[in-house]
Legacy VTK file of the C-alpha trace (Angstrom):
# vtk DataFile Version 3.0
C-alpha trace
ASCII
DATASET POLYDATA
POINTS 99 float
103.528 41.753 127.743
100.723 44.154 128.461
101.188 47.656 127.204
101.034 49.772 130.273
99.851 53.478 130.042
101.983 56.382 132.449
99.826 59.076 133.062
101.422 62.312 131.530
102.903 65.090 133.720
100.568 67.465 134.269
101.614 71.262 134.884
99.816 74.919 134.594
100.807 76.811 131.550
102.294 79.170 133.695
105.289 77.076 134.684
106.417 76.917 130.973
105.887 80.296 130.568
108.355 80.755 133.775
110.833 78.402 131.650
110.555 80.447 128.204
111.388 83.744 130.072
114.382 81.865 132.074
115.497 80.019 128.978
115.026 84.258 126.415
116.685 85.548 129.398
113.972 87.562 129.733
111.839 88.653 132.906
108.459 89.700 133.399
108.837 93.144 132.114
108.432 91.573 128.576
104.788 91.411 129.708
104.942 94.606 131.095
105.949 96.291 128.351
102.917 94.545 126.204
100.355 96.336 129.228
99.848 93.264 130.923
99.305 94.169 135.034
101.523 92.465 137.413
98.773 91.535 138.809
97.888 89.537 136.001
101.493 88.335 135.614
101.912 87.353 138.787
98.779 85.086 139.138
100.041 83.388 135.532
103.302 82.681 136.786
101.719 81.327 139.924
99.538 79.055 138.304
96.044 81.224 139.207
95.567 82.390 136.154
94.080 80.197 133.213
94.839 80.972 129.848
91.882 81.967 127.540
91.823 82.864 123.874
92.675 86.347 124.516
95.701 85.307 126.416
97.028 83.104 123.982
96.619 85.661 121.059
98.910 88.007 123.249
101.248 85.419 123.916
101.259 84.599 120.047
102.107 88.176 119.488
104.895 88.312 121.963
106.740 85.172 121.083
105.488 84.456 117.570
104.105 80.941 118.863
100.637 79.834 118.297
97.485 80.779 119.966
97.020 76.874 120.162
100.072 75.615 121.798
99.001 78.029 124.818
95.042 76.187 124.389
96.650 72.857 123.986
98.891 73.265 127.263
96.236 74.764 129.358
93.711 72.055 128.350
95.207 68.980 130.512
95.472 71.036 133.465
91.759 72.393 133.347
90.957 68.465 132.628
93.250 66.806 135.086
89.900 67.474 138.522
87.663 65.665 136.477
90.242 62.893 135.468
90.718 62.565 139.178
87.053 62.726 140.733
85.921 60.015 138.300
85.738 55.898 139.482
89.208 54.477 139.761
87.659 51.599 137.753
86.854 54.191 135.315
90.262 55.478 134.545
91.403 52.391 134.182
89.117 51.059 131.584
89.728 54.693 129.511
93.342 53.871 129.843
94.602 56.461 132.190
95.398 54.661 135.338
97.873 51.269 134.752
95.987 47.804 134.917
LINES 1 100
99 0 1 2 3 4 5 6 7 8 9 10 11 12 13 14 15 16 17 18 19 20 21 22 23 24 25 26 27 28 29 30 31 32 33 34 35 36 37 38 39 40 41 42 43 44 45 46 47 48 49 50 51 52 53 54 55 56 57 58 59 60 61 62 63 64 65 66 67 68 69 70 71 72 73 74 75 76 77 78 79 80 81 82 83 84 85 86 87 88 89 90 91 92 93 94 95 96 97 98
């Protein structure tokens, strides 16, 4: 039996961050009240807005997670256009597409 590779679910950061604030029962004034502008909040929650060192040190302060989890879960969606634009033949060799 071939082993068969599913491509992993790719989502913005944002939409977790949506989650976390559902699941605190929290709402976007946590941001707020750190001086983040709606603005801002509103394009992360919308998936506009990538998340960048800076962000993910704020995020570490608000939550007490680490600056890398927010890196690590911004990573595969900044990755995922290039997985996509390159040779179907490509992906499949590297594993990401099934045989």
């Amino acid at each position: 039996m071939s082993e068969r590779r599913k491509p992993a679910q790719v989502f913005h950061p944002g939409e977790y961050i949506a989650d976390e604030l559902e699941e605190r029962k929290e709402t976007p004034a946590v941001l707020r009240s750190k001086h983040w502008e709606d603005d801002k909040i509103e394009a992360l929650l919308d998936g506009k807005l990538s998340i960048d060192t800076w962000l993910a040190l704020h995020l570490h302060r608000i939550w007490g997670t680490s600056a890398e989890l927010w890196l690590n879960l911004q990573a595969p969606w900044d990755e995922w256009p290039d997985r996509r634009s390159m040779p179907p033949a490509w992906r499949k060799r590297c594993g990401w597409e099934r045989r």
